[in-house]
C-alpha positions, 0 to 999 in steps of 0.5 A: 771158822771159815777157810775155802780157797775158792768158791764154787757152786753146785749151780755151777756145776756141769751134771752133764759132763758127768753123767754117772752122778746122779744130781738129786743124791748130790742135792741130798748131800746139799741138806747137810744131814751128814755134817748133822750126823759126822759123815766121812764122804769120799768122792772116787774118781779118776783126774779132772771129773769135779770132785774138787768142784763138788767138796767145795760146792758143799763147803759153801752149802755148809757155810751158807748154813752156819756151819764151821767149815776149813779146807785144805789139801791133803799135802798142806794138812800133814805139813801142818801136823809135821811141823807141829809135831816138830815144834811139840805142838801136834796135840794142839794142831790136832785139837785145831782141825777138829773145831770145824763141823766140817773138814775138807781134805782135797788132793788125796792121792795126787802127791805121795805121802812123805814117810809118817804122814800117813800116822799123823792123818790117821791120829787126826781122823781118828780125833774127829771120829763122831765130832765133825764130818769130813769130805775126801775127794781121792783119785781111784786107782786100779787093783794093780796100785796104777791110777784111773784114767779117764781115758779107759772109757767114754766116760769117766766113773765117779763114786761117793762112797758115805761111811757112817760110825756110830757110838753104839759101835755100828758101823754103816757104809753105803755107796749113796751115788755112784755108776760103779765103785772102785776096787781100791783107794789110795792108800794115805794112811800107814794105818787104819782106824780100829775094826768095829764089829757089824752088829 
């Protein structure tokens, strides 16, 4: 299963442009170790600072490795899941984006959820939990709701953020790359996964 838009390519991308990513924890994400290991990446940003470029980068890495691979923005995927709810077909669709090893949900944060979207996301993450990883590039937002703007700083802040479940019910997450991490995510869900005790 191969779904990408486009391609693009992590040689293509300007490590210049965005100094507060550091190219060798990108590099490292390149390895696939976290589709190895059914990894949720979120990439944290403001608007037009190459998260997109990189999850698709990765995509094609993964591609290039035999791996199952389907991309898509967060709008289309709970479009699909809405219709197919209505149609009585969500528990299929659902099964449908838990084959590819890895899922790429771009466009998070950019449009607003419409009313139940944010129930169906969460069914389907909660589908994927410990079968495939998944890429999620957000926009960062503010503690006050607003968005980031590239404009509050010379340059613009980009975070990966690597969160990890595990069968034995730890949970590990860590920022694997990152000049500073914002203090919020947009809120795409009406609902959050169960908590997992940190042992």
């Amino acid at each position: 299963m191969i779904r990408l838009a486009t391609v693009k390519t992590l040689a293509s991308f300007d490590f210049s442009f965005q100094p507060s990513l550091d190219r060798d924890r990108i590099f490292t994400l390149a390895q696939l170790g976290f589709v190895a290991r059914c990894e949720v990446i979120h990439f944290l940003s403001p608007p037009g600072t190459g998260k997109s470029h990189l999850a698709i980068a990765l995509a094609v890495e993964a591609v290039k490795a035999g791996k199952s691979v389907y991309f898509c923005t967060l709008a289309e995927l709970i479009a699909a899941l809405a219709r197919a709810e209505r149609e009585g077909r969500l528990q299929e669709r659902i099964r449908f984006f838990c084959r590819p090893a890895l899922l790429v949900v771009d466009e998070i944060g950019y449009l607003p959820v419409v009313h139940g979207g944010g129930n169906l996301f969460f069914q389907l993450v909660n589908a994927r939990y410990e079968k495939g990883a998944m890429i999620l590039p957000q926009i960062a937002v503010s503690p006050n709701g607003a968005r980031s703007s590239a404009t509050l700083s010379s340059q613009p802040h980009f975070s990966i953020a690597c969160f990890t479940m595990r069968s034995s019910s730890r949970s590990t997450d860590r920022v694997i790359g990152s000049a500073s991490t914002p203090s919020s995510c947009p809120n795409t869900c009406d609902q959050k996964p169960p908590s997992r005790r940190r042992q």
